[in-house]
KEBA-809282 format. One line per 8 residues: number of its first residue (from 1); for each residue x, y, z of C-alpha. Coordinates in Angstrom, 1 decimal. Layout:
# residues N
NUM) X:Y:Z | ...
***
This chain:
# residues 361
1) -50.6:102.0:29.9 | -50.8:99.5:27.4 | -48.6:101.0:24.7 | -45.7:100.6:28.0 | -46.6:96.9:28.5 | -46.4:96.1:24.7 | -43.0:98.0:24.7 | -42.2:95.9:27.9
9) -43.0:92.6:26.1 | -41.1:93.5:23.5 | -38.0:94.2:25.1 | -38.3:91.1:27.1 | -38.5:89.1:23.8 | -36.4:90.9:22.0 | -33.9:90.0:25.0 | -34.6:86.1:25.1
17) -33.7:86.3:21.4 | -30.6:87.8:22.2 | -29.6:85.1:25.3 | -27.1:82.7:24.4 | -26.5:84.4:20.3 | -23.5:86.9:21.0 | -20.5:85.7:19.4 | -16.7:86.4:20.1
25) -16.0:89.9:20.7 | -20.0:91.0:21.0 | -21.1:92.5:24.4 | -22.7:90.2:27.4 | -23.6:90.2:31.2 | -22.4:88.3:33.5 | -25.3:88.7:35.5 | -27.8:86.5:33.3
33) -25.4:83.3:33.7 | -27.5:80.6:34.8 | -29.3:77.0:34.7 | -31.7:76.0:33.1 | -34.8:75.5:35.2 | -35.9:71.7:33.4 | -32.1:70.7:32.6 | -30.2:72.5:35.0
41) -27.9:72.9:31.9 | -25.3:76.2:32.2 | -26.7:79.7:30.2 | -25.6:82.6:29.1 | -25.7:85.6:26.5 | -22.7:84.0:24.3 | -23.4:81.1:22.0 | -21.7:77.5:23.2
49) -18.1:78.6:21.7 | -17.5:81.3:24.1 | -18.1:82.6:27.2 | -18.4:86.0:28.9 | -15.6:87.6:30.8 | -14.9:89.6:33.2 | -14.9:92.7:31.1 | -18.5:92.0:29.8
57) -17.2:90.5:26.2 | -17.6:86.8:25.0 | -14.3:84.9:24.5 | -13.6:82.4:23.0 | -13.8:79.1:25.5 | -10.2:77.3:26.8 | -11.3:74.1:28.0 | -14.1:71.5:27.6
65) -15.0:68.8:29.5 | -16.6:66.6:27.0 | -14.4:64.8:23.9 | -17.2:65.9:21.5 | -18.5:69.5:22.9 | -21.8:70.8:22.3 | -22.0:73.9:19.7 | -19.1:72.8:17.7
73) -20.8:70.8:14.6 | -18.0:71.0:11.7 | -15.5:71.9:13.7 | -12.0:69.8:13.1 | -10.8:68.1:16.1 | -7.7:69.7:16.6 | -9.4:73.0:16.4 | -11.3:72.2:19.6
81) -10.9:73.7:23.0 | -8.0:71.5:24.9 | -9.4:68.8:27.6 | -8.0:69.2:30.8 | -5.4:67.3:32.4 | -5.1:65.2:35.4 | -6.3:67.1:38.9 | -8.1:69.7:37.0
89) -11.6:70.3:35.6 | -13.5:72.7:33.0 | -16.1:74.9:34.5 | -19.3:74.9:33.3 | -18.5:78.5:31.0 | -15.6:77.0:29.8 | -13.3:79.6:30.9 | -9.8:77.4:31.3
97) -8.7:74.3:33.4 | -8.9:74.8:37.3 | -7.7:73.0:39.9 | -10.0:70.4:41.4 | -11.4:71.6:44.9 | -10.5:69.9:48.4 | -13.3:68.8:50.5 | -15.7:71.7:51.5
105) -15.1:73.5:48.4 | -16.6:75.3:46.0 | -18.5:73.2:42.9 | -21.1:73.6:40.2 | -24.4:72.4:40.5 | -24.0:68.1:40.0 | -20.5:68.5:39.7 | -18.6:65.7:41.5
113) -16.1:66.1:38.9 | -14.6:68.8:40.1 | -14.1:67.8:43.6 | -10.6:66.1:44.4 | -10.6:62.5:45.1 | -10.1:60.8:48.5 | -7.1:58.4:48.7 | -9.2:55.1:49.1
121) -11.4:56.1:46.3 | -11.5:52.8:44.7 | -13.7:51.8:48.2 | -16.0:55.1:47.7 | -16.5:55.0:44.2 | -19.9:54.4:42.7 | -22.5:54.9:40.0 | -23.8:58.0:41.9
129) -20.6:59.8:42.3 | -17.1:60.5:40.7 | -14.0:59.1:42.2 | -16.1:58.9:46.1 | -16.8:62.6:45.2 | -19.9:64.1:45.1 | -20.7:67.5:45.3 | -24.1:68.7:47.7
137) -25.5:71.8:47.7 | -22.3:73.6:45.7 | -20.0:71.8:48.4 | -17.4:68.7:47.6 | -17.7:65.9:50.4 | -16.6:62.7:50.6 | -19.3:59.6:49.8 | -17.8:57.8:53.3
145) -20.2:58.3:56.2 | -20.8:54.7:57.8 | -24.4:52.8:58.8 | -26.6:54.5:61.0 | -24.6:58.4:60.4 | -25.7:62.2:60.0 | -25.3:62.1:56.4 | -26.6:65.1:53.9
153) -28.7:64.7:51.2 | -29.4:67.0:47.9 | -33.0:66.6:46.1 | -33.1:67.6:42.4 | -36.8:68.0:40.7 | -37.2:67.1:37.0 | -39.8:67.2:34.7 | -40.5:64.4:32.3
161) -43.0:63.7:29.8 | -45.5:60.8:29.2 | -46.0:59.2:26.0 | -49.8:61.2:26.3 | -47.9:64.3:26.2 | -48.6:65.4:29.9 | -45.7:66.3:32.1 | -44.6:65.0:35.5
169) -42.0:65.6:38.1 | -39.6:63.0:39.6 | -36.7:63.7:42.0 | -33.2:62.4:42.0 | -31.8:62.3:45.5 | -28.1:62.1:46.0 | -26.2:62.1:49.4 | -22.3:61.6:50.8
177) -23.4:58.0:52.5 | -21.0:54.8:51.2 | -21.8:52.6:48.7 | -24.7:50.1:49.0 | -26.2:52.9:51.9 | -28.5:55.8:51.6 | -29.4:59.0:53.3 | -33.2:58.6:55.0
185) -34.6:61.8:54.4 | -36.6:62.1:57.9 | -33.8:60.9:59.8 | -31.4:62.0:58.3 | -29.1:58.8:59.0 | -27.6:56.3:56.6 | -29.2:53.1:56.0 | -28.5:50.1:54.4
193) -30.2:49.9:50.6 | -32.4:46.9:50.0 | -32.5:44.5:47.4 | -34.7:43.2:44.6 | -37.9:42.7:45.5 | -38.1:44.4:48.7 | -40.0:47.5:49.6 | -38.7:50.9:49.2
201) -40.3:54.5:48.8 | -37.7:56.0:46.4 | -35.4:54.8:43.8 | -32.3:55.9:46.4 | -33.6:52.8:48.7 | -32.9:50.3:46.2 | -29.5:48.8:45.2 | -30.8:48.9:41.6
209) -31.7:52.7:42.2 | -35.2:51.5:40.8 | -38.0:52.0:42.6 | -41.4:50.1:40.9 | -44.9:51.4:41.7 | -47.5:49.5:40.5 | -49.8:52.0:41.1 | -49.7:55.6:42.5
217) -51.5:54.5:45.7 | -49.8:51.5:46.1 | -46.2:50.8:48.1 | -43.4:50.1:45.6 | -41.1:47.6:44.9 | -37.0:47.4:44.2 | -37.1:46.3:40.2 | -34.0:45.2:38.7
225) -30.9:47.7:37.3 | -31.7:49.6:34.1 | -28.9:47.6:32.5 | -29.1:44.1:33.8 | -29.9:41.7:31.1 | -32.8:39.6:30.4 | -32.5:36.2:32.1 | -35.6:34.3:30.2
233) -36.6:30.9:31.7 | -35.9:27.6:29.6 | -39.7:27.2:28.2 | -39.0:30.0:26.3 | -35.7:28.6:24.9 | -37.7:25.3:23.9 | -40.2:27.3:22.5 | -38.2:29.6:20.2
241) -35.8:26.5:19.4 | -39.5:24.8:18.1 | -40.3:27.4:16.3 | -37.0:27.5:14.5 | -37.2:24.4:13.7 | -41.2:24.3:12.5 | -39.9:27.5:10.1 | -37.0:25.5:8.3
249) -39.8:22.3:7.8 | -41.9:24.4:6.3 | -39.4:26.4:4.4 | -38.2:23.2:2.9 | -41.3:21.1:2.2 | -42.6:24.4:0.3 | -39.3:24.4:-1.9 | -39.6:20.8:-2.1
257) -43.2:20.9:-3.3 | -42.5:24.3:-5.6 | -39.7:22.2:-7.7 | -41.5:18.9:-7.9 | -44.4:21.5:-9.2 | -41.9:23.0:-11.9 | -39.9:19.7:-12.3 | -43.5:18.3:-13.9
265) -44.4:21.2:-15.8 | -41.2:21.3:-17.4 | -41.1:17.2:-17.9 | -45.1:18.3:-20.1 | -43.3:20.2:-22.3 | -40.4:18.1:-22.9 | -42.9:15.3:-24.4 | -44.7:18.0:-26.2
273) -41.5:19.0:-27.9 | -40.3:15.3:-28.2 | -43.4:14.7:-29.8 | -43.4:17.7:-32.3 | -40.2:16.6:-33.5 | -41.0:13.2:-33.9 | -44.5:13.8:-36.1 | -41.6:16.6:-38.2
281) -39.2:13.8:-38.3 | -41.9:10.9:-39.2 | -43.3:13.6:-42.1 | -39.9:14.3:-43.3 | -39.5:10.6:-43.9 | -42.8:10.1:-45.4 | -41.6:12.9:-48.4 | -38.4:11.6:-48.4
289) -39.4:8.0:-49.5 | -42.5:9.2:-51.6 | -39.8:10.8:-53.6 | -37.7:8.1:-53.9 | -40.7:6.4:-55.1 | -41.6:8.7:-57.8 | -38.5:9.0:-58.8 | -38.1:4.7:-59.4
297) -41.5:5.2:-61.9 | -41.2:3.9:-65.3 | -40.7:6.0:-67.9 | -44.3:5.2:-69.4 | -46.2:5.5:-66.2 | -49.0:7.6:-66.5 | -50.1:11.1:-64.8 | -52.7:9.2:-63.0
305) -50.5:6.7:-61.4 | -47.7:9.4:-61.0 | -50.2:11.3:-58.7 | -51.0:8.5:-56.7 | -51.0:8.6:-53.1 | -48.3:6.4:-51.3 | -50.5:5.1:-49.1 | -53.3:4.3:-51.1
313) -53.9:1.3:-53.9 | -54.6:1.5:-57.5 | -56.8:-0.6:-59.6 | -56.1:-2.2:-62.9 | -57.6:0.8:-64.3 | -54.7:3.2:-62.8 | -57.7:4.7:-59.9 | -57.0:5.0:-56.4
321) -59.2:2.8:-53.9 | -59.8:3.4:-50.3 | -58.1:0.4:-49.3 | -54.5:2.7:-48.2 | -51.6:2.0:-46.2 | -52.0:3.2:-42.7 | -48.9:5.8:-41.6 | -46.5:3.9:-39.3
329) -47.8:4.9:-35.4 | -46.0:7.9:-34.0 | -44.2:7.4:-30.9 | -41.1:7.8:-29.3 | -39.5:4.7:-28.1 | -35.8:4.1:-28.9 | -34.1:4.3:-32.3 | -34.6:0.5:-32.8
337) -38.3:1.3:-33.2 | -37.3:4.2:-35.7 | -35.8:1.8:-37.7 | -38.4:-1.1:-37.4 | -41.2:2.1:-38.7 | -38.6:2.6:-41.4 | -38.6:-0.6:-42.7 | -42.4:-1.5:-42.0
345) -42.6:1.4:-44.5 | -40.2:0.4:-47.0 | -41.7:-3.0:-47.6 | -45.4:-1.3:-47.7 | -44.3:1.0:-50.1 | -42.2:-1.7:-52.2 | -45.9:-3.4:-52.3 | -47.4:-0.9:-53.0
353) -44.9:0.2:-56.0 | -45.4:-3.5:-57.3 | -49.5:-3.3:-57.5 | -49.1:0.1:-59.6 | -46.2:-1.8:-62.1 | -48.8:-5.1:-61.7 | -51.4:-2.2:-63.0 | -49.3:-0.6:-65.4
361) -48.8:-4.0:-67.0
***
């Protein structure tokens, strides 16, 4: 007994794997087309490029109904199955184009597409039909019946899934009443569909086809279309227009401040360097003029005086004494006070050549 239910589960597997994976030319039964119970999408045993005949073999499809088919990834366009023309439609097996059925005939499940158009279909047309088509319970009908009319009304169950992970059912009701009306499901009657704000039971009752509960115990209210826009009110347009305006402030005091910080450190080592070169320049100088000095020396002057400093003093005895010329002050003015230093230095250093020839004689 068990070894026949293991053998039964495995055929049962083995023939879910096998739904939907024959290919052109591969054997398949008609029998297993379906819909899929959460999608209501059309099944069957051949893969989404073919479909199975009427001799129990998948061929290939000769229509589709959308410009980019499912099941056809790398496919090049004009390799596609042809759309159909004007007053026919694709079934859902994607057989060949068929003409579109009159009102009370046949059509696939949600399928207002392929149900013929009424002549005023610019008046029945709407966001819940096709061209004032609609197919109910596999049946075309026009979406004309008036206020207050028997009307017929198709409920279609899905299940969704919350952002917990836990599943739920909703129901999409559809009916053949005009735009702007809906088919009340106890009396069967159209009614007029209310407006934002108003109370409703089901999303059909609202104009907005959006139906707001609260709660699950509480009565719901009409919200607004999934597509109207955001209207904000004008605080919140002073607000954000503050806020812009409090960010570019900021953004420029903190450049402001971050180049006044650089502008200073930069400006500290600008003097540093000034300064550098001016003690290199003022040293330079300094040689330069001790060598002229040496250079002007008798030629009897003695090694002692010869080794004098420049900005020292000799005695009569040809000895340094601590009573020195001061180095001109350092500082960087304009050349005008370059060339004052220069010549404050060139008269102490004529005085101080004329005390060594005053010793030397």
């Amino acid at each position: 007994m068990v070894f026949a239910v293991c053998l039964a589960l495995l055929a049962l597997s083995a023939a879910g794997v096998r739904a939907g994976k024959m290919t052109e030319g591969q054997a398949c039964d008609p029998s297993r087309n379906r819909l899929d119970s959460q999608t209501y999408n059309f099944l069957s045993d051949c893969d989404p490029q073919t479909w199975c005949g009427p001799d129990n073999i998948c061929i290939k499809r000769g229509c589709r109904r959308d410009i980019y088919p499912y099941g056809y990834y790398g496919t090049p366009y004009d390799q596609l199955p042809p759309l159909c023309p004007e007053g026919q439609f694709c079934p859902d097996e994607g057989s060949s184009c068929m003409p579109k059925s009159p009102v009370g005939g046949p059509c696939q499940k949600d399928r207002d597409d392929q149900c013929a158009p009424p002549p005023n279909q610019k008046e029945l047309a709407s966001y819940l039909n096709v061209n004032g088509s609609t197919c109910l319970g596999f049946q075309c009908y026009y979406a004309d019946v008036e206020t207050g009319k028997p009307c017929i009304f198709e409920n279609t169950w899905y299940v969704g899934t919350a952002d917990d992970g836990t599943t739920f059912t909703y129901a999409v009701s559809r009916d053949n009443c005009r735009k702007n009306l809906y088919c009340d499901g106890t009396t069967q009657l159209c009614n007029p569909k209310r407006d934002k704000g108003q109370g409703c039971t089901a999303n059909k009752e609202c104009k907005s086809f959006n139906c707001v509960k609260p709660r699950a115990d509480e009565a719901g209210i009409c919200g607004r279309e999934a597509d109207e826009p955001l209207k904000p009110k004008p605080w919140v347009y002073v607000v954000i227009g503050l806020a812009i305006v409090i960010c570019l402030v900021a953004v420029m005091t903190g450049l402001w401040l971050l180049h006044r910080r650089a502008r200073e450190e930069n400006q500290v080592k600008l003097q540093e360097y000034y300064n550098e070169q001016i003690a290199y320049r003022q040293s330079i100088m300094s040689m330069s003029h001790a060598k002229n000095s040496l250079l002007s020396l008798p030629a009897n002057t003695t090694p002692n005086a010869a080794r004098a400093s420049l900005y020292s003093e000799q005695d009569s005895m040809g000895l340094s004494t601590a009573n020195g010329l001061l180095p001109p002050n350092m500082r960087r003015e304009t050349s005008q006070a370059w060339s004052d230093d220069s010549e404050v230095l060139t008269d102490q250093q004529r005085q101080g050549n004329s005390m060594r020839f005053r010793g030397q004689f």
